[in-house]
C-alpha positions as CSV (number, residue, x, y, z in Angstrom):
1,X,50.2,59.8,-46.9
2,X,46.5,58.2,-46.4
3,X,44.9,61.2,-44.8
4,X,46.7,62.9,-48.2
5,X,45.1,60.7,-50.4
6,X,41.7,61.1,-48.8
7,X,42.1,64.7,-48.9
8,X,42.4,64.3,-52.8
9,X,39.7,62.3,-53.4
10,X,36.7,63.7,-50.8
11,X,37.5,66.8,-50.5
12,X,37.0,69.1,-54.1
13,X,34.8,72.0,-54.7
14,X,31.8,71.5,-56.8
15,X,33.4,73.3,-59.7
16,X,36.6,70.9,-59.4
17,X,34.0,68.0,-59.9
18,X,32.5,69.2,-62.6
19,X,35.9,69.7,-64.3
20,X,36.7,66.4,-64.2
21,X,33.2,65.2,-65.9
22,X,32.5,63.1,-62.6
23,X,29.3,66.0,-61.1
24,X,26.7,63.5,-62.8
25,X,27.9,60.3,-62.1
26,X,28.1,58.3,-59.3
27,X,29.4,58.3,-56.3
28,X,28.4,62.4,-56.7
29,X,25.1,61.6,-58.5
30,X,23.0,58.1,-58.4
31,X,21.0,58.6,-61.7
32,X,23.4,57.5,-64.0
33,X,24.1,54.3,-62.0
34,X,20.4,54.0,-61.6
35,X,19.7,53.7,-64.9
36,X,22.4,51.2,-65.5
37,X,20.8,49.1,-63.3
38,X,17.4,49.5,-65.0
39,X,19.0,48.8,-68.0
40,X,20.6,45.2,-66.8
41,X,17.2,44.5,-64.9
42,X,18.7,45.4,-61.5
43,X,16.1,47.7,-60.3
44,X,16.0,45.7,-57.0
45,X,19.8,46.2,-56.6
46,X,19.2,50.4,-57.1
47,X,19.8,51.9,-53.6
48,X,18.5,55.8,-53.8
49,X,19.9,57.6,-50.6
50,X,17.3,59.4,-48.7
51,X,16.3,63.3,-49.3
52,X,18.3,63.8,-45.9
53,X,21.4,62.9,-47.6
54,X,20.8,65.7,-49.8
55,X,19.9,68.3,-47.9
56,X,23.0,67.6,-45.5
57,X,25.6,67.7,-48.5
58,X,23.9,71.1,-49.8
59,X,24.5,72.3,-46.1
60,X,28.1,71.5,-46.0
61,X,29.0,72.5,-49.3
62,X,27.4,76.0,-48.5
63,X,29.3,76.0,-45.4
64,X,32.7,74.3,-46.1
65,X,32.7,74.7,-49.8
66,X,33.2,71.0,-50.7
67,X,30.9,69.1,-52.7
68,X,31.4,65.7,-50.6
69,X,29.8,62.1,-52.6
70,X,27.1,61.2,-51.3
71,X,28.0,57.4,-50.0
72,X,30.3,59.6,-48.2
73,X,27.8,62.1,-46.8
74,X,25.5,58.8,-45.9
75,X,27.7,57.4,-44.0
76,X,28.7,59.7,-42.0
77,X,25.0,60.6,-41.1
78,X,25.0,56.7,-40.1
79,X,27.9,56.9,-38.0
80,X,26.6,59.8,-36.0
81,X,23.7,58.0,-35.6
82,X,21.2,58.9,-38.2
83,X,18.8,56.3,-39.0
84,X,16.7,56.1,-42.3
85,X,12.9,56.3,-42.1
86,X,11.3,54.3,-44.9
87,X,7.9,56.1,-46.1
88,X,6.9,53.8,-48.8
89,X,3.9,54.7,-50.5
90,X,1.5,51.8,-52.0
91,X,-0.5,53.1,-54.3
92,X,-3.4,52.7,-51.9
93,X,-5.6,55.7,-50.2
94,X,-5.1,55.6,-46.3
């Protein structure tokens, strides 16, 4: 019954997304909660996952057809051991 309900709720094509309205908001997309959080003067709350988040969930949906969210996709790059590098640029030349 659980692995059931996960397989309902992870795993849809990109096309099955998008017919339910959900391809451009979160968990699939972070703009739209992004801007909510602008908008309640949040912005230190706003986590944007890291390009490498985005490039894996591109590879696996051209590969497995799914179109995973991407808390999901981060996570599992976490688990197998994938660790964020922070490039924060500060406005100054180096």
């Amino acid at each position: 019954m659980e692995q059931q309900k996960i397989k309902e709720t992870i795993f849809k094509t990109r096309e099955q997304v998008e017919k339910e309205g959900k391809a451009f908001s979160f968990p699939y997309s972070v703009v739209s909660k992004a801007y909510q959080l602008l908008h309640e003067g949040k912005e230190t709350k706003i986590h944007l996952p890291h390009s490498d988040v985005y490039f894996v969930r591109a590879a696996l949906e051209k590969h497995s057809g799914y179109f995973f969210p991407l808390d999901v996709i981060e996570e599992a790059m976490r688990l197998e051991g994938w660790k964020e590098q922070r490039h924060v640029y500060l406005g100054k030349d180096l």
